[in-house]
N, C-alpha and C positions, 0 to 999 in steps of 0.2 A: 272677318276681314283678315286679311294674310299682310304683312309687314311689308313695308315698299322696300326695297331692295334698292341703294347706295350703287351708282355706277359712275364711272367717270365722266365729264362733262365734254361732251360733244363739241367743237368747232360751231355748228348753229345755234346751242345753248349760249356760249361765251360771246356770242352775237348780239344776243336775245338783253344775255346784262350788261352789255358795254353800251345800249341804246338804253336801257334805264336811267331816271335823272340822277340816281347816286352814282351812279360811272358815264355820267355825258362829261364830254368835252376833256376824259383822259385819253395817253395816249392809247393802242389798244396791249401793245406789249405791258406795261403798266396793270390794265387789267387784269391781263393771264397771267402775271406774276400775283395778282391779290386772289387769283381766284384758284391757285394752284394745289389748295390742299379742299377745293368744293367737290363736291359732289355731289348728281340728278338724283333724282327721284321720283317716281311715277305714283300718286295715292290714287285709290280706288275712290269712285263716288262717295260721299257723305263721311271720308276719310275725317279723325278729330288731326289736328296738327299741333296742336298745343292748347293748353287751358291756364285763365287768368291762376296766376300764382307762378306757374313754371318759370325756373331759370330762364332767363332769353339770353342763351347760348349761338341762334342761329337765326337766319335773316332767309326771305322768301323771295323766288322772281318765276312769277307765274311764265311758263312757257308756252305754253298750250292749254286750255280750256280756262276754270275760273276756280276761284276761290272764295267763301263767303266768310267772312267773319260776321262772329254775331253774340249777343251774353244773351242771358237767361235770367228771367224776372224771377223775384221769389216764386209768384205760381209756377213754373216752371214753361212760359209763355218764352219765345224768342223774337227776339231785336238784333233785326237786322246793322249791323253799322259800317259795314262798307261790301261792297266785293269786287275782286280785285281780277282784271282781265290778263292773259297775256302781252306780256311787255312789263307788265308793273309788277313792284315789290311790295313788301310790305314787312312788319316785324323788325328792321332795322333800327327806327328810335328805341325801341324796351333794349336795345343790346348797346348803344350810347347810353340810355341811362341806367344800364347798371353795370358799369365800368368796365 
């Protein structure tokens, strides 16, 4: 798999998270001032995005397709525990709680 390449965030991306419930109800200049040093990214099918233990440096807002998060049993079975559509985020509480 080849690395997602960091681009700057579209006008329809900055849409996409000001309709998210962590940016409802700001204004939208407010937003594009928090969102001013983000940046898209596009990951291939069955892309890893992060794994329990990693720093939570960064926060997710699906824009198009899905995302599965999930852990791995000791057998090495998977558990499913949420997945996450366009429009929604996810990964933002681990980056409140480690300060």
């Amino acid at each position: 798999m080849t690395a997602p390449v960091a681009t700057a965030l579209a006008s329809m991306d900055v849409d996409v998270v000001w309709h998210t419930p962590l940016f409802a109800g700001l204004p939208r200049e407010s937003v594009d001032g928090l969102l001013a040093g983000a940046s898209a990214r596009t990951y291939e099918i069955d892309s890893l995005l992060f794994s329990a233990g990693d720093v939570a440096d960064r926060f997710f807002v699906v824009v198009d397709g899905s995302v599965r998060l999930f852990a791995l049993d000791d057998d090495g079975s998977e558990t499913i525990i949420e997945i996450f559509s366009a429009g929604e985020s996810f990964a933002e509480a681990a980056i409140f709680a480690s300060g």
